[in-house]
C-alpha positions as CSV (number, residue, x, y, z in Angstrom):
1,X,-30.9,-20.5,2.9
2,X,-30.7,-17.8,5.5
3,X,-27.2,-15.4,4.7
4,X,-24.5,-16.2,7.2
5,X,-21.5,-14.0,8.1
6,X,-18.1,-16.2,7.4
7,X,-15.2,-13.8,6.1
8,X,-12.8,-12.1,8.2
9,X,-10.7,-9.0,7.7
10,X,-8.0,-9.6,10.9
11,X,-5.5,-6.9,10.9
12,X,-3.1,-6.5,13.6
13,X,-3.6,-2.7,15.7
14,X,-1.0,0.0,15.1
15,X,1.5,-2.8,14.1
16,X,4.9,-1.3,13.5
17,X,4.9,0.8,17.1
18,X,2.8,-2.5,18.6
19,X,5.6,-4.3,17.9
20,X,8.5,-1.8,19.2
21,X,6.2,-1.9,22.4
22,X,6.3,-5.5,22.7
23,X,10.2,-5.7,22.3
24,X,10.5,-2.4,24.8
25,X,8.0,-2.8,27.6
26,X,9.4,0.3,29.3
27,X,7.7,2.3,25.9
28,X,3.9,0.8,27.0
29,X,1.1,3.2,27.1
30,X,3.4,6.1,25.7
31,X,3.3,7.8,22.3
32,X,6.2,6.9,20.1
33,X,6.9,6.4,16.3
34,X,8.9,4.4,14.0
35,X,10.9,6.5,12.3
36,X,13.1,10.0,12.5
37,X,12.8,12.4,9.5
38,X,9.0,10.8,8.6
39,X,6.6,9.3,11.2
40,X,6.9,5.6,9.8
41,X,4.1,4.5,12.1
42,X,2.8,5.7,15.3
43,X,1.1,4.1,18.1
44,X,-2.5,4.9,19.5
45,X,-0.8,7.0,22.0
46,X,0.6,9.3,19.2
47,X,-2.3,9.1,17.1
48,X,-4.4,11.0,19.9
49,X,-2.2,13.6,19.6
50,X,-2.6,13.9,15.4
51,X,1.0,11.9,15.0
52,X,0.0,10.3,11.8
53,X,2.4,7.9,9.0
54,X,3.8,10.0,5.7
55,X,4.1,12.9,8.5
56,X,7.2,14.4,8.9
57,X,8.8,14.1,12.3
58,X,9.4,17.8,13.1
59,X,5.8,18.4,12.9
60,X,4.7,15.4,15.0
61,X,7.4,16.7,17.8
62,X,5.2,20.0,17.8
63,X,2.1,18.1,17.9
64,X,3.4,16.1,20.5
65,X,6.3,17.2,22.8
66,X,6.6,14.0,24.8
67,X,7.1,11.6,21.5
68,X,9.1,8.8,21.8
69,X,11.2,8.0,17.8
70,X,12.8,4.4,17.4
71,X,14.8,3.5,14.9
72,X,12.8,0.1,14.1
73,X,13.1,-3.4,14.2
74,X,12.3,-4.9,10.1
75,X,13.0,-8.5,10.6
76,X,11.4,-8.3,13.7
77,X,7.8,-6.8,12.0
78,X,8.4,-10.0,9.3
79,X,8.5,-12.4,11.5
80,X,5.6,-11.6,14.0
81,X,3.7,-10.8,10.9
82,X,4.0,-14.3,9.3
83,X,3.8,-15.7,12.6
84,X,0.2,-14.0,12.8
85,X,-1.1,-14.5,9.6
86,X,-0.2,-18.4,10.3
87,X,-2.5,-18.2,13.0
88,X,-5.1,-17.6,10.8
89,X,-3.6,-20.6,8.4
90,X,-4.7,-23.0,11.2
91,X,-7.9,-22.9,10.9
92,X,-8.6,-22.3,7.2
93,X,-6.7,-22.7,4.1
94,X,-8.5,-19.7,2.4
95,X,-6.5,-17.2,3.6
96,X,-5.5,-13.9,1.6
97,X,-3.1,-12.0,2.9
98,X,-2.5,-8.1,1.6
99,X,-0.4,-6.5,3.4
100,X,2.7,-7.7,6.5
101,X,-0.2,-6.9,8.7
102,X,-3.7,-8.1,7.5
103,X,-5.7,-10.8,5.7
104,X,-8.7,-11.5,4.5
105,X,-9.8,-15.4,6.0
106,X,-13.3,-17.1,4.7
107,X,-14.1,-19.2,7.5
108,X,-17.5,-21.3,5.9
109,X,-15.8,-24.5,5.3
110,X,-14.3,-25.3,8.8
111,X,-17.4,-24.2,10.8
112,X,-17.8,-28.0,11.9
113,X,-14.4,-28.0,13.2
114,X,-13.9,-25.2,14.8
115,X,-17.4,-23.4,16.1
116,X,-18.8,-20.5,14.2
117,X,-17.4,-17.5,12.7
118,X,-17.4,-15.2,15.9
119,X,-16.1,-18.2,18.0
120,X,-13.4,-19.0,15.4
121,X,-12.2,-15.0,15.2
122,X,-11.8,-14.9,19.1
123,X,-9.9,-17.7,19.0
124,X,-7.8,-16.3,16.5
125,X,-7.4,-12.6,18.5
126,X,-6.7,-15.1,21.9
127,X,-3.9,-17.2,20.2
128,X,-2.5,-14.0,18.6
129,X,-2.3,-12.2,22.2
130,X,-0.9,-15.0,24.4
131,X,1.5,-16.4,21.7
132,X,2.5,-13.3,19.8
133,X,1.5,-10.7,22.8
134,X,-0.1,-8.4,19.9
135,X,-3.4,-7.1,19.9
136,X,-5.9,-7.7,16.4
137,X,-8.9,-6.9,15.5
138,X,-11.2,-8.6,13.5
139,X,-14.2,-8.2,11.3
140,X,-16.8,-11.1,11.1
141,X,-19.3,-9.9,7.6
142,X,-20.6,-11.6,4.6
143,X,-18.2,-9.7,2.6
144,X,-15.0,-8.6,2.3
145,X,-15.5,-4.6,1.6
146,X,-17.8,-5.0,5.0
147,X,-15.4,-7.2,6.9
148,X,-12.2,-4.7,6.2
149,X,-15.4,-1.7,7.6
150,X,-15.9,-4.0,10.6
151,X,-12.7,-4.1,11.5
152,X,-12.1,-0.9,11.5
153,X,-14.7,0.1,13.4
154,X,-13.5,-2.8,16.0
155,X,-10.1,-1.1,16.0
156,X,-8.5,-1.0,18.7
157,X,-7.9,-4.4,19.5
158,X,-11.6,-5.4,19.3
159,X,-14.2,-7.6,17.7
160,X,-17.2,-6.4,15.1
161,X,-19.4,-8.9,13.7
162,X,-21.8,-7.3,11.2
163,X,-25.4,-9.3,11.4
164,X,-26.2,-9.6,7.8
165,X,-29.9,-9.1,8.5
166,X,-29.3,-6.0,9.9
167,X,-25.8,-4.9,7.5
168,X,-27.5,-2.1,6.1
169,X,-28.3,-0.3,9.4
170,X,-24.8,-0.8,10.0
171,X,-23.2,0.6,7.2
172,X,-25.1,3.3,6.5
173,X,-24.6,5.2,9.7
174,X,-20.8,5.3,8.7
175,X,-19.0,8.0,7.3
176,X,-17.8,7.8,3.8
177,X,-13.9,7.4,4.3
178,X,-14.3,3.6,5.8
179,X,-15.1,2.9,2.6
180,X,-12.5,1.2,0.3
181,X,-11.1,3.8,-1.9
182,X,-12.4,6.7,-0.4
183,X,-9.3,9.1,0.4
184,X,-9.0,12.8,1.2
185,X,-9.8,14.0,-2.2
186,X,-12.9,11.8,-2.8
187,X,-13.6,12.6,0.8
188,X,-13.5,16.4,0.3
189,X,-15.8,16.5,-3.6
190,X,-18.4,14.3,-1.7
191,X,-18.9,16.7,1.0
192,X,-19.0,19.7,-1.0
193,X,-22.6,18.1,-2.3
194,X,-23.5,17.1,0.7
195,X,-22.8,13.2,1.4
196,X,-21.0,12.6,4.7
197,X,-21.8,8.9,5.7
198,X,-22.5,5.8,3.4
199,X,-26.2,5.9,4.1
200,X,-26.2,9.7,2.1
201,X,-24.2,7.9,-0.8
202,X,-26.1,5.3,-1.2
203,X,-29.2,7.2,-1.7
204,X,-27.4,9.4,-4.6
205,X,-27.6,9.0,-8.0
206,X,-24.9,6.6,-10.0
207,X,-24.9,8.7,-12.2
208,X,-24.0,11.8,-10.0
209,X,-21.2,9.9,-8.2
210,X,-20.0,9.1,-11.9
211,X,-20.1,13.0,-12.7
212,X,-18.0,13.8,-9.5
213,X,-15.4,11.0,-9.1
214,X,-15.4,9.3,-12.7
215,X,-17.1,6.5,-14.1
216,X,-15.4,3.6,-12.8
217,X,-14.9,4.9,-8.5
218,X,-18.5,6.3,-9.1
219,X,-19.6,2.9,-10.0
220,X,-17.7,1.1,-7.4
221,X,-18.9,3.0,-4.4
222,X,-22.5,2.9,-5.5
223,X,-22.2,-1.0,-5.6
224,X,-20.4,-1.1,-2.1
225,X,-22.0,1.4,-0.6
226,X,-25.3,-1.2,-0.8
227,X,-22.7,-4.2,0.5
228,X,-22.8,-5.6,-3.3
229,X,-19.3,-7.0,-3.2
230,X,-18.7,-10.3,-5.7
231,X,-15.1,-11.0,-4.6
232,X,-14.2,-14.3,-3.2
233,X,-11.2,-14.5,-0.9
234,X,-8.4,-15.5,-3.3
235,X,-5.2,-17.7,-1.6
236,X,-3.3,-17.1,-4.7
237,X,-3.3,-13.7,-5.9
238,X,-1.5,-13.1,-9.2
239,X,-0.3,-9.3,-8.6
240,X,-1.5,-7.0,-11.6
241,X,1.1,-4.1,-10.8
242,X,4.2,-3.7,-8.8
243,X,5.0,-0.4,-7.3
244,X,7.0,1.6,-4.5
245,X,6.7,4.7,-3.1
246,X,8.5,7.0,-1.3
247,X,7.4,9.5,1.8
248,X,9.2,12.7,1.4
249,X,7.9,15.0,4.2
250,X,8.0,18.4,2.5
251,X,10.4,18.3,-0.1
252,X,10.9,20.9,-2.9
253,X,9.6,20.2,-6.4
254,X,12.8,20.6,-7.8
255,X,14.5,18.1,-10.2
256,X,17.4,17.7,-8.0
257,X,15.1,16.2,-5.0
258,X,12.9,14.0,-7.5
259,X,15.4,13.0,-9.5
260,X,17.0,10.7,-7.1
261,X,14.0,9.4,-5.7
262,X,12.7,8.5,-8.8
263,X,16.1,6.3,-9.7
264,X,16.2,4.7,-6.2
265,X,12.1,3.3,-6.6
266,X,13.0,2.6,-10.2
267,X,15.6,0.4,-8.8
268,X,13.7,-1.6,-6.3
269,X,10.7,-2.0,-9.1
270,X,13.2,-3.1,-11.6
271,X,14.9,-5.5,-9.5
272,X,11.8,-7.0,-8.2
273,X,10.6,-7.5,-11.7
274,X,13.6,-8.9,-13.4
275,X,13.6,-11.4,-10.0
276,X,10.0,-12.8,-10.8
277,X,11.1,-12.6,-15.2
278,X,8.3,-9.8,-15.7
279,X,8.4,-7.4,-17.8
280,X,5.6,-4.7,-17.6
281,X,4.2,-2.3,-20.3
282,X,2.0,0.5,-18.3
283,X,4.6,3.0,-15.9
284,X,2.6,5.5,-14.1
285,X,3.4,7.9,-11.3
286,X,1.6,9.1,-8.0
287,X,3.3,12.6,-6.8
288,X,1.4,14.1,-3.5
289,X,1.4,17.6,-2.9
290,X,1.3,19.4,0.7
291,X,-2.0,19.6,1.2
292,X,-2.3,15.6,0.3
293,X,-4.0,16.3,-3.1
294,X,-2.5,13.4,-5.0
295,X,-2.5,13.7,-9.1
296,X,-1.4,10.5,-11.4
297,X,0.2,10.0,-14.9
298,X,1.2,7.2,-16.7
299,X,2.0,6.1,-20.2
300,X,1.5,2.4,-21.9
301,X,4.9,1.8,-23.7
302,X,5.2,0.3,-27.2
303,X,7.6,-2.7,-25.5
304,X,7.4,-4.3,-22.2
305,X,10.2,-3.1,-20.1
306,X,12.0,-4.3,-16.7
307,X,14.9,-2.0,-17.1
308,X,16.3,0.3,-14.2
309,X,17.5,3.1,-16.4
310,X,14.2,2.7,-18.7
311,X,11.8,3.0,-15.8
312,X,13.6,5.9,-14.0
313,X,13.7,8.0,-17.2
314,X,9.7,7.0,-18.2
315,X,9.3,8.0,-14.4
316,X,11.0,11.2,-14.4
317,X,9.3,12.6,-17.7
318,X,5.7,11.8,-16.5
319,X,6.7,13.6,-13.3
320,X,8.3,17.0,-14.8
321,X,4.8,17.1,-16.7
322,X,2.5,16.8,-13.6
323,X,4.9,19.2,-12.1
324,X,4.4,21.7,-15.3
325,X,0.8,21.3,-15.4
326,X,0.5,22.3,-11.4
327,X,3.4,25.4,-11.6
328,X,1.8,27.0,-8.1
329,X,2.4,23.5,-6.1
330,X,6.2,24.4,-4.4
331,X,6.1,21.5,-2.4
332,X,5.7,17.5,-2.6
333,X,5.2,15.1,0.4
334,X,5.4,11.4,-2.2
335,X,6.1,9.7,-5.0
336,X,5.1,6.4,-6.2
337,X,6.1,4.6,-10.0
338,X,4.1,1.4,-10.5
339,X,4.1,-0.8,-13.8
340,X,1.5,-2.7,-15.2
341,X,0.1,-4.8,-18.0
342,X,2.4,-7.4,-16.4
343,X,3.7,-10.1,-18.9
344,X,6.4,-12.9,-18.3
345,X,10.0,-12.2,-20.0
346,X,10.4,-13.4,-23.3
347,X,13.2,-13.3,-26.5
348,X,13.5,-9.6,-26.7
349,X,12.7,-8.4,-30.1
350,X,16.2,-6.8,-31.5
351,X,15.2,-3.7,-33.3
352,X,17.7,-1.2,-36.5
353,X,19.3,1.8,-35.0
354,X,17.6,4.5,-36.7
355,X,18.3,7.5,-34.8
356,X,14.9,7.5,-33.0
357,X,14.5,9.8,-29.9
358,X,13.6,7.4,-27.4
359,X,16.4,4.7,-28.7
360,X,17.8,4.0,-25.6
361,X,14.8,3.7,-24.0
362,X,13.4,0.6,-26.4
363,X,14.5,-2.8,-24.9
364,X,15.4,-4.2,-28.4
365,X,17.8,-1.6,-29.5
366,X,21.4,-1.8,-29.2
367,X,21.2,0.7,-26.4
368,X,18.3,-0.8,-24.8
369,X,20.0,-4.3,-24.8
370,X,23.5,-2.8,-23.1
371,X,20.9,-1.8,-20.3
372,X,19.5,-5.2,-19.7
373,X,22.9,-6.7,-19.2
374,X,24.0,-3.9,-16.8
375,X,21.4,-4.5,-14.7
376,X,21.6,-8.7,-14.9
377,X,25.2,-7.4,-13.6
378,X,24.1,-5.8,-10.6
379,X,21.7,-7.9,-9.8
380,X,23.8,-11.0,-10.0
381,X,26.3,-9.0,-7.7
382,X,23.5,-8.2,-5.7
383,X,22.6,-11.5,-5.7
384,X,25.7,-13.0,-4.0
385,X,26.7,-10.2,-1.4
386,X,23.5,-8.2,-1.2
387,X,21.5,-5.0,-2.0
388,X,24.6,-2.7,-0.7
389,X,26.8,-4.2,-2.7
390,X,26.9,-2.5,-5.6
391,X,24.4,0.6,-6.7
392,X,23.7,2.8,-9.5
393,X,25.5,6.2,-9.3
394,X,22.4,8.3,-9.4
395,X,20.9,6.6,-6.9
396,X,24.2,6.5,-4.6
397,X,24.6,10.3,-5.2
398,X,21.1,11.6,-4.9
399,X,19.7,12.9,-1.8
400,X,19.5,11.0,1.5
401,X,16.8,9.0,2.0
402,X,14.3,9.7,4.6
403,X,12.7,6.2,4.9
404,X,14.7,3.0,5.1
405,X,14.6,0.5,2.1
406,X,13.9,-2.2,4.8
407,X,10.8,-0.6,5.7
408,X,9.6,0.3,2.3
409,X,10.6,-3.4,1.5
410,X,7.5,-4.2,3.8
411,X,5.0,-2.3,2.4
412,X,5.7,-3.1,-1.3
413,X,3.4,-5.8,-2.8
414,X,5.5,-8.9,-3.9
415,X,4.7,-10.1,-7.4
């Protein structure tokens, strides 16, 4: 049976300053960004000027003297982006959504109902203009690593659909960061030997792709990089991780800035966990340098742990040691915590106090246990007259934050 193109990657264009532009029609067709300290988001406007997200906002006002900041509108980006992923609801229930402004949609089952692929996905990118009056852009492939490329490629508010007899010519003109998990760092080792679009990677070795970015991203691309993508479009993900991170601009590396940062992700993770009765036994940490070079730790603990206090503390020591083992890096732009090996809350095993180190740290201990039930505390406070109610001290007397929890609350992955 001859291949036929039936998933769609629709994500909605520049979505955050789309949306401020829909609300403000007097801000149409000029460059503004969500935000103040650090470019939340930026419209296509911006963008031409180099305005990018994570950026902070003094160096986007050099870049672009005539940018227009505001504040943003949270509960306004959640409900047009359920209202748009809906859309997509009505005319197939396999819809996976990853992210407040995206989703993956696998069309082959309704094809008698509602026309074929490319029909369905410019009815979906009509409905989402005249009832939502937001540009998407959709990519029609016969998978999903090529329908996210499409749709990118369609960007802005277009319409790419990827003939698989002819995918390969396609893909392999394309430069190398399309690709799923291809960032500025793998970006930068491929070049140096050479391989700018996919076309050059595909025609390199697995085995020298596994030599320059490690066995399992070398393996990956080489796979995608010939469209060899198994994944089916899953309605019900069961989230592996949970994480949060934190745009900084350029921040010292100092203990005193990363300290509090730490605390206040460790609290939102924590929370989120304790909500869904997870407990999670992996931590690890992102911290991104000035020049965007990213480096990772993380540490698989000897007891599954949801604790505030526990995570912040596992957090903090994994940072000081990528911090020790780059001394020349002065400056950091992001951190990230996320737990994993996700498991659902059980008894806690009590455990003897016998002087260890890291007693307070283990859940069973009698230290570990008078954590748990300060944090049920806030969170039942929390609970009945919300986040602001109540806080933890470190958090409340660390450093301002530079990027509201509402937006962060967006972009975090719900378990």
């Amino acid at each position: 049976m001859e291949a036929i193109a039936t998933i769609l990657h629709a994500d909605l264009d520049a979505f955050y300053a789309s949306v401020e532009q829909l609300l403000d029609p007097s801000l149409l067709g000029r460059p503004i960004a969500v935000g103040g300290g650090v470019v939340l988001a930026a419209s296509y406007e911006a963008k031409a000027f180099g305005v990018r997200g994570g950026m902070p906002g003094r160096r986007a006002r050099e870049l672009c003297p005539q940018l227009t900041f505001v504040p943003g509108h949270f509960k306004e980006y959640r409900r047009l982006g359920d209202a748009a992923i809906k859309v997509l609801g009505d005319f197939t229930p396999l819809v996976e959504r990853i992210s407040i402004d995206e989703a993956f949609a696998d069309v082959a089952g309704c094809i008698h109902l509602f026309g074929s692929p490319p029909e369905i996905a410019k009815a979906i990118r009509r409905r989402v203009r005249e009832e939502l009056g937001l540009p998407i852009s959709i990519g029609v492939a016969r998978t999903k690593h090529l329908a996210k490329i499409a749709s990118q490629v369609a960007k802005p508010d277009g319409l790419v659909i990827v003939d698989p007899a002819t995918e390969l010519d396609f893909l392999h003109d394309l430069p190398v960061e399309v690709m799923w998990g291809v960032g500025p760092v793998s970006k930068a080792r491929l070049a140096e030997i050479g391989i700018i679009t996919i076309g050059q990677l595909a025609k390199t070795s697995r085995g020298a792709l596994e030599h320059l970015l490690g066995h399992a991203a070398g393996q990956k691309l080489a796979a995608l990089a010939w469209n060899r993508d198994p994944r089916e479009t899953e309605t019900h993900r069961r989230a592996r991780s949970v994480g949060a991170q934190s745009a900084l601009g350029k921040q010292s590396t100092e203990e005193r800035v990363f300290r509090p940062t730490l605390r206040h992700l460790a609290d939102r993770i924590g929370t989120r966990l304790r909500a869904k009765s997870r407990l999670g036994r992996t931590v690890a940490v992102r911290v991104r340098f000035a020049d965007l070079r990213s480096v990772s730790r993380s540490v698989t603990l000897p007891a599954p742990i949801s604790a505030t206090a526990i995570l912040a503390e596992v957090a903090e020591d994994l940072v000081r040691g990528v911090l020790a083992d780059h001394p020349d890096e002065q400056t950091i732009s992001l951190l990230a915590i996320s737990v994993s090996n996700l498991e659902k809350h059980s008894q806690i095993q009590l455990e003897l106090a016998l002087g260890l180190e890291d007693e307070k740290r283990r859940p069973g201990t009698k230290k570990g246990m008078a954590r748990w039930v300060v944090d049920r505390a806030v969170d039942t406070i929390r609970d009945r007259f919300g986040w602001e109610a109540v806080a933890y001290g470190s958090v409340v007397s660390g450093a301002p934050r530079l990027v509201p929890d509402e937006f962060r609350e967006l972009a975090e992955k719900d378990l």
